[in-house]
Structure formats: structure tokens, C-alpha cells
N, C-alpha and C positions, 0 to 999 in steps of 0.2 A: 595414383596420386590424387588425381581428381575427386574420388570416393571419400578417399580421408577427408580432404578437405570440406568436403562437404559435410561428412559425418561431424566434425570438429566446429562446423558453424550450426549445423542444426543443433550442438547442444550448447552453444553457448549461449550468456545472460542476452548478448545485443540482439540474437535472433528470436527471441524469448519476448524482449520489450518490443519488436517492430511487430511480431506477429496480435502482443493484445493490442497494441495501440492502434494497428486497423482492424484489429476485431469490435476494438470499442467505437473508433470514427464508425465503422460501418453501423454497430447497431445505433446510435445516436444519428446518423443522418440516413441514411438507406433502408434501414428495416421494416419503415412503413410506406415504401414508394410500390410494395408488388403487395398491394391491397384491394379489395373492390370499389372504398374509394376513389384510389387512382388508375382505378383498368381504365384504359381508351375505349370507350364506347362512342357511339353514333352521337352528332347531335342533333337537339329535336328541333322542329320548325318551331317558329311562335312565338321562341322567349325574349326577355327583353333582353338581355344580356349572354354573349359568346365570348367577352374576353376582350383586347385591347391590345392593337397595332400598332408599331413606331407608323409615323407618314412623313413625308417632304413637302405634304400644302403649304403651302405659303401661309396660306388663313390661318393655319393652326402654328406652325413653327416661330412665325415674327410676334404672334402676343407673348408665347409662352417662353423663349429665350428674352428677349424684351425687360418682361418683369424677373426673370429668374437673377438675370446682370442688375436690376434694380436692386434687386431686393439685399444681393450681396453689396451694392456699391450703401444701401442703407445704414449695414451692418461694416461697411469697409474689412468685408473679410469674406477673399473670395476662392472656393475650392480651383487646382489646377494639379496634373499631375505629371509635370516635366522628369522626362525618364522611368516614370513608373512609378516613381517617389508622390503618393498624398502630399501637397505643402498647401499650406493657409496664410493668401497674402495678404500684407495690408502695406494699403499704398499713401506715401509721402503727401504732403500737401498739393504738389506741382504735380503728381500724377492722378489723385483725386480730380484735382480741378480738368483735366484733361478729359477723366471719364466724365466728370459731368456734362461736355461738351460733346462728347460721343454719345451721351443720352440725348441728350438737347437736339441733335441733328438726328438722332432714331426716330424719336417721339415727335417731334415740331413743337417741343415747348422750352418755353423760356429757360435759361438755367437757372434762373431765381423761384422761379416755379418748380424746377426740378429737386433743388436744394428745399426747397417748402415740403415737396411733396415725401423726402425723404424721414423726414421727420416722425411720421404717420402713418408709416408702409406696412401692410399688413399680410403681405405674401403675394406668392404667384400662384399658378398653376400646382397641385398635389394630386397627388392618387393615393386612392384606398383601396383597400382589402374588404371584398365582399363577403358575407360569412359563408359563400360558397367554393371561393379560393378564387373567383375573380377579382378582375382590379375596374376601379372604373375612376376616371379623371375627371376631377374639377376644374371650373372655369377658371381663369386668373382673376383677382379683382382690381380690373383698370378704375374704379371709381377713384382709391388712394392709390394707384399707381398710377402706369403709365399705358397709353396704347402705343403703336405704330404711328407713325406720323401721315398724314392726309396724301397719299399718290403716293408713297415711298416706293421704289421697286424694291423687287426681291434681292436683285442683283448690285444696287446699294445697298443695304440690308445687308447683303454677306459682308460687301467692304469694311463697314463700319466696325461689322463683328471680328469682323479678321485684325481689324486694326486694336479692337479692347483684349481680344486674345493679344497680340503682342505687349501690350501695356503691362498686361500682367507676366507676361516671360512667357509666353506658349503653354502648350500643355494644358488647354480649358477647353471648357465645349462648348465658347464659344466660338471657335475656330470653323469655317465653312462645313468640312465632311462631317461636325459633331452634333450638328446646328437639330438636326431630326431626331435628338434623344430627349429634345425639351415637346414634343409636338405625339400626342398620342389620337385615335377614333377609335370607334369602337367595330369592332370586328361582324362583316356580316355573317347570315347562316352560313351560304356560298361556299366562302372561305372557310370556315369554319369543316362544314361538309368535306372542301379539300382537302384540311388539314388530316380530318379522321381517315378519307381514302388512301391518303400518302400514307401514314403509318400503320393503315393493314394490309397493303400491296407493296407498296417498298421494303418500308421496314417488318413489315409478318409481324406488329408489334413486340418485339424480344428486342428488335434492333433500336427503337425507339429509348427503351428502357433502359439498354446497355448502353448509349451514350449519355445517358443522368449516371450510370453507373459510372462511366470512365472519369466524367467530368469530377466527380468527389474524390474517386481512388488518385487521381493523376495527384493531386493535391497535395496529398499524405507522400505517394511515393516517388514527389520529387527528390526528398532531401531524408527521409527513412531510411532508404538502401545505401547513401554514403555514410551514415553509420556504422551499418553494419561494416563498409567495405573499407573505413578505416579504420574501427576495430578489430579486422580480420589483419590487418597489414603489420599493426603495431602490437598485437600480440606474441609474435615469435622474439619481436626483442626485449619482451617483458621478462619473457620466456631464459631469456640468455641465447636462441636460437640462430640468431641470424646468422653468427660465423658458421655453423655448420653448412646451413643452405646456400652460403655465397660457396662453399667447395664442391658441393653436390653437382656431378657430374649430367647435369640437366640444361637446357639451356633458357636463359633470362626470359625468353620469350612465351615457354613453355609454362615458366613458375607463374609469369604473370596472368595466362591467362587462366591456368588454371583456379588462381585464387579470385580473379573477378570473375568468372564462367559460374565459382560455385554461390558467391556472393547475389550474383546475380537471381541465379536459378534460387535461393533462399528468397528474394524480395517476391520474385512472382508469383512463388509457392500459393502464399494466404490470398495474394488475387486470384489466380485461378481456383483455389477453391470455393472463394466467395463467389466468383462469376458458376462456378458446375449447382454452387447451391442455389443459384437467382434465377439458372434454368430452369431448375425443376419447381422451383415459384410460378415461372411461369407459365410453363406449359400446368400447370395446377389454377391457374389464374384464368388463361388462356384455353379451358379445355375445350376441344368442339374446333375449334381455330383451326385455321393453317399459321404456323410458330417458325421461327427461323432458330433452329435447337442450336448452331453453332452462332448464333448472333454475340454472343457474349465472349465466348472462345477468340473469334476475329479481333473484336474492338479491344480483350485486353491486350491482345498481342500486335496490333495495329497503332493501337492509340496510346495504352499505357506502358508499354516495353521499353518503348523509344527514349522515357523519360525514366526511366528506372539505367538506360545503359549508359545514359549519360552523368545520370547522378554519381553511381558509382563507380564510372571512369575518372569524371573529375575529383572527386577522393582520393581515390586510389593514388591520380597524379601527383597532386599535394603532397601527401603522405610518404610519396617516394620521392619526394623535391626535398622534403622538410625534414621527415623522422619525427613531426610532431603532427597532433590532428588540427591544424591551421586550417585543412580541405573543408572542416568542418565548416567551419564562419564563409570561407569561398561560395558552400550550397547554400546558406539559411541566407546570406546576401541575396544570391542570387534567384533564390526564391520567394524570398518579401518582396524584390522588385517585379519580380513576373507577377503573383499573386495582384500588388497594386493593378499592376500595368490590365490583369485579364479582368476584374470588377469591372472595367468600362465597356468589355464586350461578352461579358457574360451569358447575353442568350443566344451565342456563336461565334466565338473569336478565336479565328485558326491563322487570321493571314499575320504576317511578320513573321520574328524570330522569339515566338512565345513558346515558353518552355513549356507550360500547364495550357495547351490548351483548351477552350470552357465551351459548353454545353449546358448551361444549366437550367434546362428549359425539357419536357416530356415530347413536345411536338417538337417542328423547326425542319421535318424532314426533308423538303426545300432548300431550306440555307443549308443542311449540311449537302444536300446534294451537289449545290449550284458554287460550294466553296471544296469540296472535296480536292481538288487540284491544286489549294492552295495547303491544305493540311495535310495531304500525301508530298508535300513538296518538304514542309514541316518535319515531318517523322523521318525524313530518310535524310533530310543533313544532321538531327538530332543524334541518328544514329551513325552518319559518318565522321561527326566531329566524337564522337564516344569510341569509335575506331582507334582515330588516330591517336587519341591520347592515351586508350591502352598501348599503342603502340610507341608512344613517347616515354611509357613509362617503362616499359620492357628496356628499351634505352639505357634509363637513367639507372635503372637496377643494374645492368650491364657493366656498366660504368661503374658504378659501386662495387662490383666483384673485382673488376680489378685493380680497385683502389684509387682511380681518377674522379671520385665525387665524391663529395661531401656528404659524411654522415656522422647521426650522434654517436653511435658506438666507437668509432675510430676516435674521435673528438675527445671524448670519455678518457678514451686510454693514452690519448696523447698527453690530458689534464693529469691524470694519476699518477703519469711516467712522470713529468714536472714537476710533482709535489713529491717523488720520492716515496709512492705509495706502490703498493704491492697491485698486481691485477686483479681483479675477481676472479 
């Protein structure tokens, strides 16, 4: 039974569109990351430039949050992302004048000076892109802004922030833990040096490169494989099939899994392929090396499984709640809000209950070391709540055979009996 099923998904249209559209995401982002530009090589002593650190100095974090709140209080339009949701506030009269007094007690300047200065603001702190794929950070300009106020502590400093983070509804960075994403230095050899050691001792560089890999693929196959797996669901009633399968001496449990078992194994298919072809990239990239050949093997079935077994459970659920692909709108929900939510930790954000979670960053073998206990904690409730809802949906199917849930078929026939029409 499981063969067929599979057979019947590998030729259908749905498994046909999920398999080019990560052929196309991968060649469009992935196909030039296993190049000799991007091999991990050594770096050299000497140069001016190794790249760019978040830090917590104070020296660096209070100018560049500072004017960043300025520069939106300038423009009264300030980014925050409460629940994961992008929103762009602009604040009331009474809550402007507030913020201006929370500049006023940052700064140590007048709010008549503050209001002056707003007039004529001409940014904070930016970073640019070096034509070598470094970044390097400009100073803020406090001339038309503003600086930190004369003795401020750091520890006021957080208050104030904490309190303009509330003004605006939470969710901003200016909130205390956010405060070091406005504050960048520049990275010495040292570290630099580390960064190279870590990823050809730890990660045998393969493993490095498999988590840029997991981090794009996760992306795609959040909400790809509930496609498939509620097009796989809703085709047997298109079919006219269901009343057969609800008499089919098998049990509800058995049906279900086999049909998300094959669904599933369909989504990982084109990953695993893409990961056997990025080995052999690499160990071709990598020759001479010591290579970690199952590096890629691991991470999509470690990292990206998890998120592929939930997608397709919560589909599946729907689908046998409903009789309609409603699951669908349930996943691409639920995946614009994680998408938002994972942009703000981007170069490693595994802790919470993040569905995608990001990597996207070549080094970092550190942070994922030093957070591994938070994203192996990730992957395995991802994958027990993807359990139980196959198993809730075994349930409801159950229930359906024998006539105690709601479905459109019955509904159907209830309506046709009423109207004095014939069955199909």
C-alpha cells in the first residue's frame, strides 16, 4: 500500500511543482556558495579588513541605538516586530512628545533642541558591503544628531530603552537583549584565525557549508510539503474514492500514516539529492582536505526533516478537520510569521519555538556549537508535535468511517437527498 502511494505521488503535478521550485530556489541561491570564491581558506596576517562583529561595549552600542531611535523618532516611523509580524508605527501626538523626553534624558539635551535637531537628521550608524564581501561600519553622525548624554550609565541607558521599546508596543530592538545589533568592530586576525580553525576541525568544512545549505532549504520546505500532503489527501475525493477507503478493511491509523510516510519521503527526496550533489562539490572543492562526506546527510535529516514532518502533519490535520485545503493558509501563516520572526537572528537563531530555524551566515561554528542544545531541543518537539498530530488525524479519519464527523462527502449527499436529486 505504501508503494502505491508513493508511486501515485511521485507522478503527480504537486510533486512535480515542489521538486522544480527547490530546484530553481537552489540554483538561484545555492549554486554559487561551493565555489573557489567561497572555499574557506586561511586568513592572512596584515590586512586591514577581516569582517565585522556584533559587540556589547557600551562605547559602541549607546551612540549607535541612540541615533538609530532618533533617526526613526525624525521620520515618526519606527520598525518593531511584535509576534513576528514587520509593523511600522507612528506615534500620536502624546506619545511623540514622550519620546522626545526619552531622547532628552538619553542625550542631556533640551527637547527644544531635540525637536531642532530632528528637523535636519541625517542618519545613524550604516554598513557597507566591501567589493570583497566584507562589511565595514560607519561612524553615526552626532554632529546633526545626537550623542549619549555626559555620565550616563549603561544601566540607565538600558531603562530608558526598555521604556521607548514599550512606547512603541514591544517588539523593537530597542528592548535591553536587542540593544547589541545596533553596535558592530571590526573583527581581529585572532578571531578570524579561530573562526578558520573551527570550521576545518569541527566542521571538516562540508559541515560548515551544510548549514548555509539547511538554512535556505528549511525555508522552501516549510510550507512545500503541505502541498503536497494536502493534495495527496484531497485527491481520492476528487477521485469519488473515499467511500471505498472508509470500508477498506485496514485500519485509520495505518491509512494515515501511510499516506504522510509517502508524502513525506517525496518532500526529502529533492533534499537529499541536492545535499549527495553538494558533497560531491565538495569533497571536489575540498580536495587534499579532511571532509566530513556525511556532513550534509546529517544536517538534512537533523535540521531539515523536522520542519518538513510538521508541515505536512499540520496539513494533513486540516485537511481531515475540513475536507478543504484551509491547512494550506494554516502553513503560509505560519510561515510568514516565523520567516519575519527568524530575519532578526539570522546569523543563528535556533532558541524559541522557531520553525525555520537560520544559519545564514558560512562561519558561526561557535554559535552553533555553543546553541546546539537549544536547536536539538527545537527539532525534537518540532518533531513530537508532527507526531501527535498525525496521530490526531488518524483519529478524526477514524471518526469519519464511522460516520461520527463531519465531512463534505456525507454533507454532499445529505444536500442532494433534500433537493430530491439523484446520487452520483
Amino acid at each position: 500500500m505504501f508503494r502505491k502511494e508513493l508511486k501515485k505521488g511521485a507522478l503527480s503535478i504537486p510533486f512535480l511543482l515542489l521538486f522544480l521550485t527547490l530546484l530553481i530556489f537552489y540554483q538561484s541561491q545555492l549554486s554559487g556558495y561551493l565555489n573557489e570564491g567561497k572555499k574557506i581558506t586561511a586568513p592572512q596576517p596584515g590586512l586591514e579588513n577581516y569582517g565585522l562583529v556584533h559587540t556589547d561595549d557600551p562605547e559602541l552600542v549607546m551612540p549607535g541605538a541612540l541615533n538609530s531611535l532618533f533617526g526613526e523618532f525624525a521620520e515618526n516611523r519606527y520598525t518593531t516586530y511584535p509576534w513576528g509580524f514587520l509593523r511600522n508605527v507612528r506615534l500620536g501626538e502624546k506619545e511623540q512628545d514622550k519620546m522626545t523626553e526619552l531622547l532628552s534624558q538619553l542625550s542631556g539635551t533640551e527637547k527644544e533642541e531635540v525637536l531642532a535637531r530632528a528637523g535636519d537628521f541625517q542618519g545613524g550608524a550604516t554598513v557597507i558591503m566591501n567589493p570583497d564581501g566584507s562589511m565595514t561600519a560607519t561612524e553615526p553622525d552626532t554632529a546633526r544628531g545626537l550623542a549619549p548624554a555626559q555620565g550616563i550609565s549603561y544601566a540607565r541607558f538600558r531603562e530608558l530603552m526598555n521604556q521607548a521599546d514599550a512606547l512603541l508596543g514591544g517588539g523593537s530592538d530597542y528592548q535591553e537583549e536587542r540593544l547589541s545589533s545596533f553596535a558592530y568592530r571590526g573583527k581581529t586576525y585572532e578571531e578570524a584565525l579561530q573562526e578558520y580553525e573551527e570550521a576545518r576541525d569541527t566542521d571538516r568544512y562540508t559541515g560548515a557549508h551544510a548549514r548555509l545549505f539547511s538554512d535556505y532549504m528549511t525555508i522552501f520546505c516549510a510550507f512545500l510539503p503541505a502541498f503536497l500532503m494536502v493534495s495527496e489527501c484531497l485527491r481520492d475525493r476528487r477521485a469519488n474514492m473515499r467511500e471505498l477507503i472508509f470500508t477498506r478493511r485496514v485500519s485509520s491509523l495505518r491509512l494515515t500514516l501511510t499516506r504522510y510516510g509517502a508524502a513525506v519521503l517525496l518532500s526529502m527526496a529533492p533534499v537529499l539529492l541536492l545535499a549527495g550533489i553538494d558533497t560531491v562539490r565538495s569533497a571536489l572543492l575540498y580536495s587534499g582536505s579532511q571532509i566530513d562526506l556525511l556532513a550534509y546527510c546529517k544536517y538534512a535529516l537533523g535540521w531539515i526533516l523536522p520542519t518538513v514532518l510538521f508541515s505536512c502533519a499540520l496539513g494533513l490535520l486540516f485537511t481531515e478537520f475540513t475536507d478543504t485545503p484551509i491547512g494550506l493558509a494554516a502553513v503560509l501563516a505560519l510561515w510568514f510569521v516565523d520567516l519575519n520572526r527568524g530575519m532578526r537572528e539570522i546569523d543563528g537563531g535556533y532558541d524559541g519555538f522557531v520553525l525555520m530555524p537560520r544559519h545564514n551566515d558560512l562561519m558561526g561554528s561557535s554559535t552553533f556549537q555553543s546553541h546546539f542544545g537549544e536547536l536539538l531541543t527545537n527539532r525534537l518537539l518540532y518533531t513530537a508535535i508532527a507526531l501527535a498530530l498525525v496521530g490526531l488525524s488518524a483519529l478524526v479519519l477514524e471518526q469519519k468511517r464511522k460516520g461520527r464527523w463531519f465531512h463534505f462527502d456525507a454533507l454532499k449527499t445529505r444536500f442532494s437527498h433534500s433537493k430530491g436529486m439523484p446520487e452520483e
